[in-house]
C-alpha positions in Angstrom: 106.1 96.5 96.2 103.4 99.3 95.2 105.2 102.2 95.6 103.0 104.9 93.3 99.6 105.6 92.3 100.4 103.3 89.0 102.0 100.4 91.1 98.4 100.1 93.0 96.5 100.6 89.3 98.4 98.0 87.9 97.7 95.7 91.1 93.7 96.2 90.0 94.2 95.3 86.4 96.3 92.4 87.4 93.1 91.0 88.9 91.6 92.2 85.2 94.2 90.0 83.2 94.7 92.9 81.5 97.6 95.2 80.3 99.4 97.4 82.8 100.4 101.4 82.4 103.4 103.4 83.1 101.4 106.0 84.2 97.6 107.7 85.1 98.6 110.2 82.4 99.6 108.2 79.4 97.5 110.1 76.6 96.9 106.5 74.3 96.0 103.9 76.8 92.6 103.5 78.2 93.7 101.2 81.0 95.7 104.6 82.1 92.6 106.8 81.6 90.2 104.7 83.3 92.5 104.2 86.0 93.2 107.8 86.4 89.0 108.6 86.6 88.5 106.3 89.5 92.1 106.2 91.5 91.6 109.3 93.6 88.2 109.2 94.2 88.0 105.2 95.2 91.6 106.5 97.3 90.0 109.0 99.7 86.5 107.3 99.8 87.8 104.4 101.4 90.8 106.6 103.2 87.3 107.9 105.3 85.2 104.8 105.2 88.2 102.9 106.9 89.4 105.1 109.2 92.9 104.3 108.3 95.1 104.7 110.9 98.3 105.8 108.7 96.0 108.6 107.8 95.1 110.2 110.9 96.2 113.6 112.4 95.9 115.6 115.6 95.4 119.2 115.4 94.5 122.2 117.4 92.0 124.1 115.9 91.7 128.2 116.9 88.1 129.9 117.0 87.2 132.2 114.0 86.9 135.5 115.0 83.6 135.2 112.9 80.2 133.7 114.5 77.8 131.1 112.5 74.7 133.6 111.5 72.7 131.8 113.9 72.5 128.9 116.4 76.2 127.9 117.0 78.2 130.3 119.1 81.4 129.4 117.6 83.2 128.3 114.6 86.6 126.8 113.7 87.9 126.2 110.1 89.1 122.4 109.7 92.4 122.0 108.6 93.0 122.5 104.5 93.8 118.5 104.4 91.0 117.0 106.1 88.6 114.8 104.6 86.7 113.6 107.3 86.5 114.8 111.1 86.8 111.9 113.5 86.6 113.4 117.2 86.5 117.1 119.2 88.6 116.9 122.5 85.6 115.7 124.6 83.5 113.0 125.8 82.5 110.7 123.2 78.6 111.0 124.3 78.6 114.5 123.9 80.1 114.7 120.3 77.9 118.0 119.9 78.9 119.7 117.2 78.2 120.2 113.5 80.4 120.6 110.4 79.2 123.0 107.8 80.9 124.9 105.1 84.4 122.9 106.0 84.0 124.8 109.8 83.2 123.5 113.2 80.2 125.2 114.6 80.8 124.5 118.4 79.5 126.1 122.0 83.1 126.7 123.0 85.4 129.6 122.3 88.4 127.5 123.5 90.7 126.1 120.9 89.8 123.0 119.6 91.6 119.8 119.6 90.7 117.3 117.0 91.4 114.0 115.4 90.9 113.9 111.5 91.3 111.5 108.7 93.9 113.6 106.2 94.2 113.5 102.5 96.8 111.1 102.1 98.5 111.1 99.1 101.9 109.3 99.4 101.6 105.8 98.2 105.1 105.4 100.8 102.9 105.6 103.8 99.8 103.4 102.4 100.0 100.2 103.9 100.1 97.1 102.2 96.1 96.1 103.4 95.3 99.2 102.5 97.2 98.9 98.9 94.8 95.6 98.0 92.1 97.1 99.0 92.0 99.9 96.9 93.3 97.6 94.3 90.3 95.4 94.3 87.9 98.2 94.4 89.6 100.3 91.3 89.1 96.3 89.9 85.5 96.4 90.9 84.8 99.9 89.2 86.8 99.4 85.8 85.9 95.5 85.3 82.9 96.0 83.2 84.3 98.5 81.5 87.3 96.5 80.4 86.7 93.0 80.8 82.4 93.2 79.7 82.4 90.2 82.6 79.7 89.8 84.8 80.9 86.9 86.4 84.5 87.9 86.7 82.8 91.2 88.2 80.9 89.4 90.7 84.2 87.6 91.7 86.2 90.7 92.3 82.9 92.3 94.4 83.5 89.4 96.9 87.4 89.6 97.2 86.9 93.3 97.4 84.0 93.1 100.5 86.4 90.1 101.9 89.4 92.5 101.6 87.4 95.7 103.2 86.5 93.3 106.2 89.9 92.4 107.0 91.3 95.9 106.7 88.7 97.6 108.5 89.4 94.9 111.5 92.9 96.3 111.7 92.2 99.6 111.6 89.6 98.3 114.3 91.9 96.7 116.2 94.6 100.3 116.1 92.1 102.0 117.3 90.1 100.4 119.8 87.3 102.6 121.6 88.1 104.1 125.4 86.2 104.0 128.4 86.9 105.0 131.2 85.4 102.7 134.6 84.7 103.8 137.7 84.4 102.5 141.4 81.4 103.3 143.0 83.3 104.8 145.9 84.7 107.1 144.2 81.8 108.2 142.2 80.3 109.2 145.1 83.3 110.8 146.9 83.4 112.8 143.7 79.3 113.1 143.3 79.2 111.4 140.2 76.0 109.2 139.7 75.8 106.4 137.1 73.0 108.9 135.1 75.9 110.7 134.2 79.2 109.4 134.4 79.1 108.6 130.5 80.5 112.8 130.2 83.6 111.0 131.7 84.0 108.3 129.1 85.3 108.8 125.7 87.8 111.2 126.1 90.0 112.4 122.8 93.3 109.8 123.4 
């Protein structure tokens, strides 16, 4: 079981046919220094392009006491560990915000809940899709360089877009999208018309 950063590096070069490391820092390997260029990169790219679920957080942001120079109203700081925003507390049609300078420039002064893909670091709470996927990309991005294998290269490219298919199905599948349905009765009784019930759909969950 892949319990470090050189467990999952290890898992990559396995698909190589190539020597495994102790460790990302061993000074005389090249297998380690390679490995050590593209783990954390490859990690949180496809921590965000996944959406992994093991790797979200819920937070409540407060509004700065400083204002954007110009167009926004207000602005919250995201938190230190966030590497990609996900959702405001709000309908999912009216997403209107805008992330500049790591802050939150929003129309509200009221604090802020949010969803957000963290940087997560601890292979312990990786799971095991997750693991083999970023195994067979670290493969896909060190394979040349290793193995000088175009065709062995063009293998690992389909297992990896084979793997990244699967995961990001689960990850689908954890977090499936909310809507909210209404009767016609009571969208009248509550003078909601069809133009606009989509404000009521998408709430943060």
């Amino acid at each position: 079981m892949a319990t470090s950063a050189a467990d999952i590096c290890n898992m990559a070069l396995d698909y190589l046919g190539t020597g495994n490391i102790t460790s990302l820092e061993e000074a005389h390997s090249d297998n380690a220094k390679l490995c050590n260029r593209w783990y954390d990169v490859t990690r949180k790219s496809l921590l965000k392009d996944l959406n992994a679920s093991f790797a979200i957080k819920r937070q409540t942001l407060a509004v700065l006491s400083s204002a954007p120079v110009y167009g926004r109203t207000y602005q919250y700081q995201l938190p230190a560990d966030c590497i990609k925003l996900l959702n405001v507390d709000g309908p999912l049609d009216i997403q209107d915000y805008q992330i500049e300078d790591n802050k939150v420039l929003y129309d509200s002064n009221s604090s802020l809940n949010v969803r957000y893909i963290y940087n997560c670091q601890d292979v312990a709470i990786f799971d095991d899709e997750f693991k083999e996927c970023l195994a067979l990309y670290i493969a896909s991005n060190i394979c040349m360089q290793i193995t000088k294998d175009i065709k062995l290269t063009s293998y690992i490219n389909q297992l990896k877009k084979q793997k990244y298919n699967d995961t990001a199905f689960k990850y689908a599948k954890d977090n499936p999208p909310k809507r909210v349905s209404h009767s016609r009765f009571m969208d009248s009784k509550n003078n909601l018309t069809y133009e606009n019930e989509n404000y009521f759909r998408g709430a943060l969950y």
